[in-house]
C-alpha positions, -999 to +999 in steps of 0.1 A: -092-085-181-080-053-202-100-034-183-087-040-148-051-037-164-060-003-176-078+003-144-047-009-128-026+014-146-041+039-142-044+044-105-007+033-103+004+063-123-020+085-101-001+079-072+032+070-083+047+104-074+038+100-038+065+076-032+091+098-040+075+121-021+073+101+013+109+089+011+121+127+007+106+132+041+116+107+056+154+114+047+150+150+057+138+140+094+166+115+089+187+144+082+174+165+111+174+137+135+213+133+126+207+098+116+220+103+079+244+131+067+249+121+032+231+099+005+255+090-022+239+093-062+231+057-066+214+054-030+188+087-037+184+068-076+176+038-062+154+052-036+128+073-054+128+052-084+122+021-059+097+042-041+074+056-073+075+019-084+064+010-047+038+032-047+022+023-083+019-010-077+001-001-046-021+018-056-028-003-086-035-034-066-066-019-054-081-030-084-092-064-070-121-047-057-139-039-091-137-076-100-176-079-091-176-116-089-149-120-064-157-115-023-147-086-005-130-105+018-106-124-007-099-093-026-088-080+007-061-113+008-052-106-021-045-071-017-026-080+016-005-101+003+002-080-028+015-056-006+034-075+018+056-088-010+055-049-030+066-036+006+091-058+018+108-064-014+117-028-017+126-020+017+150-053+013+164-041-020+170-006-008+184-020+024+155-006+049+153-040+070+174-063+072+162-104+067+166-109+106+139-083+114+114-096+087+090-109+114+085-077+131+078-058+097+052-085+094+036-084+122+036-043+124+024-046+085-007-074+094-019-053+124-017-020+103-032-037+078-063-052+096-067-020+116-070-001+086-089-031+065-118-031+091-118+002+098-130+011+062-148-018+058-171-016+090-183+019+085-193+010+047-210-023+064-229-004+084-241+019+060-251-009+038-274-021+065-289+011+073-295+016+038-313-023+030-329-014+066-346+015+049-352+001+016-372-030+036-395-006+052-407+010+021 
């Protein structure tokens, strides 16, 4: 268990600093776009701290898939749903969405999801195949 929280860790603080990072751009095409003029001290605080916390918890929940005993398929549930909740917790905390539009965000988030789920899981399926395809004609 230490070892996944390490593990955890440390790919959170890898990619912590792209949160802050992505919301930056999106306020300056906010900016250009004439959307948003001004963001007041505690909104840009709020914002990249939310975001870097966002974004570590993100990337740190892709540790489910080192725990060797556990399906691929579950750790992908529970990687989902660890999202979902890191996701829409901060974009309701920061204001992003309001609770009235929480069903689109879902269903935008499980059809992102699943498109990029299976489309890195089908080319490493069919590699696997290929390669136990091989390894059975030898």
């Amino acid at each position: 268990m230490k070892r996944y929280v390490k593990e955890f860790c440390r790919r959170g603080l890898m990619a912590a600093w792209a949160g802050p990072v992505i919301c930056a751009i999106v306020w300056f095409a906010l900016y250009k776009a004439n959307v948003i003029t001004a963001l007041s001290v505690p909104e840009v605080l709020l914002g990249v701290c939310s975001t870097a916390l966002m974004a570590f918890i993100a990337a740190g929940v892709s540790v489910v898939y080192l725990i060797e005993n556990l399906p691929k398929a579950f750790a992908g549930l529970i990687q989902m749903a660890a999202l979902y909740a890191d996701y829409l917790g901060f974009y309701l905390l920061n204001g992003w969405i309001t609770p009235e539009h929480i069903w689109i965000y879902s269903l935008i988030f499980l059809a992102g999801f699943a498109v990029i789920w299976f489309g890195i899981y089908i080319p490493i399926r069919m590699k696997v195949n290929k390669m136990n395809r091989i390894l059975s004609e030898k």
